[in-house]
C-alpha positions as CSV (number, residue, x, y, z in Angstrom):
1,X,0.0,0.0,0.0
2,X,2.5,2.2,0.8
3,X,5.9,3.2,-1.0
4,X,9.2,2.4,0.6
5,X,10.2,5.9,1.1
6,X,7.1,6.8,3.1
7,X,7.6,7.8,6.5
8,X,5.8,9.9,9.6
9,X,6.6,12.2,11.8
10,X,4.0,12.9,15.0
11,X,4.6,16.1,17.5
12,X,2.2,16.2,20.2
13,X,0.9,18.8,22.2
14,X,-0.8,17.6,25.4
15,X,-1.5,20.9,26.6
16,X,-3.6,21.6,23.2
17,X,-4.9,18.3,22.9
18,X,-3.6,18.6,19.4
19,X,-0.7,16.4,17.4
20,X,0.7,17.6,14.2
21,X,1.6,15.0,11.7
22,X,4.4,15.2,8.8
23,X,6.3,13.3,6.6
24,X,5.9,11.8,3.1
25,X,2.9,9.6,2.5
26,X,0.7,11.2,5.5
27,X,-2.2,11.8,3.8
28,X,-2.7,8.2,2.2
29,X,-2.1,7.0,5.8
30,X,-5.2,9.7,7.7
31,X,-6.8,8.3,4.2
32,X,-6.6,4.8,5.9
33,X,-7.6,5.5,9.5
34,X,-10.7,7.9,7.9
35,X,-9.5,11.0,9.7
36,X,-9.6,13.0,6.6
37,X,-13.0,11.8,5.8
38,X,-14.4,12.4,9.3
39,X,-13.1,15.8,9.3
40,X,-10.7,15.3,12.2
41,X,-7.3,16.6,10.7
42,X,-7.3,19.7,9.0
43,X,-4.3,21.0,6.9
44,X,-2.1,23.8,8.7
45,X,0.1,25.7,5.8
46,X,1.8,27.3,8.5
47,X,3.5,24.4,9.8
48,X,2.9,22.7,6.8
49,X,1.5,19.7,8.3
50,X,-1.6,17.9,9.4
51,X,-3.5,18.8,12.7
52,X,-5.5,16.0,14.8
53,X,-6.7,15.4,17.8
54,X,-3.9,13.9,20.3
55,X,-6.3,11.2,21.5
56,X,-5.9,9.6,17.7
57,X,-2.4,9.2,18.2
58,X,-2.0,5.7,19.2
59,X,-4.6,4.7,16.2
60,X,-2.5,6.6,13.9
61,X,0.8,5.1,15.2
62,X,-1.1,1.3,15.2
63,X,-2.1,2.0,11.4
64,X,1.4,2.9,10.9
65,X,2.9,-0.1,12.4
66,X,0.5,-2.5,10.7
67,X,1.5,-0.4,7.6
68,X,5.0,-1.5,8.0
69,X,5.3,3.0,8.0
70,X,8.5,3.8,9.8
71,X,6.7,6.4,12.5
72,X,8.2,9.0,15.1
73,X,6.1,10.4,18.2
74,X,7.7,13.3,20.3
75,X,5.9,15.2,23.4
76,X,6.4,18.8,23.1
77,X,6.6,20.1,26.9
78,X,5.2,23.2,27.7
C-alpha cells in the first residue's frame, strides 16, 4: 500500500490536545484511518503539516505499524 520511502513524523501537544503530523505519504495513511473523511485533521500551511486530535495518536501510530510505515512520536513540553 505504501511506497518504501514513506515515513511519519507525530509532535504532540498535550497541553492543546492537538498532534501535528508530517512526513511523506501522510495523507494516504489519515486516508486509511478515515480521519480526513471524518473531518478530524485539518491541513495547517503554517506548519505545513496535518493537525489531529492527540487522543488519535495511538490509532495513527497502530495503522502505521500495521503499515509496515516507519513512524516517530515526540511530546512537546510546555
Amino acid at each position: 500500500m505504501t511506497a518504501p520511502d514513506t515515513f511519519v513524523w507525530i509532535t504532540v501537544d498535550e497541553s492543546r490536545g492537538l498532534a501535528l503530523v508530517t512526513g511523506r505519504g501522510v495523507k494516504r495513511i489519515l486516508q486509511t484511518e478515515f480521519l480526513l473523511t471524518d473531518r478530524m485533521a485539518k491541513w495547517s500551511p503554517y506548519a505545513r503539516g496535518w493537525v489531529i486530535p492527540a487522543v488519535k495518536v495511538p490509532d495513527l501510530v497502530a495503522a502505521c505499524e500495521y503499515w509496515s510505515v516507519p513512524v516517530k512520536v515526540r511530546q512537546v513540553t510546555p
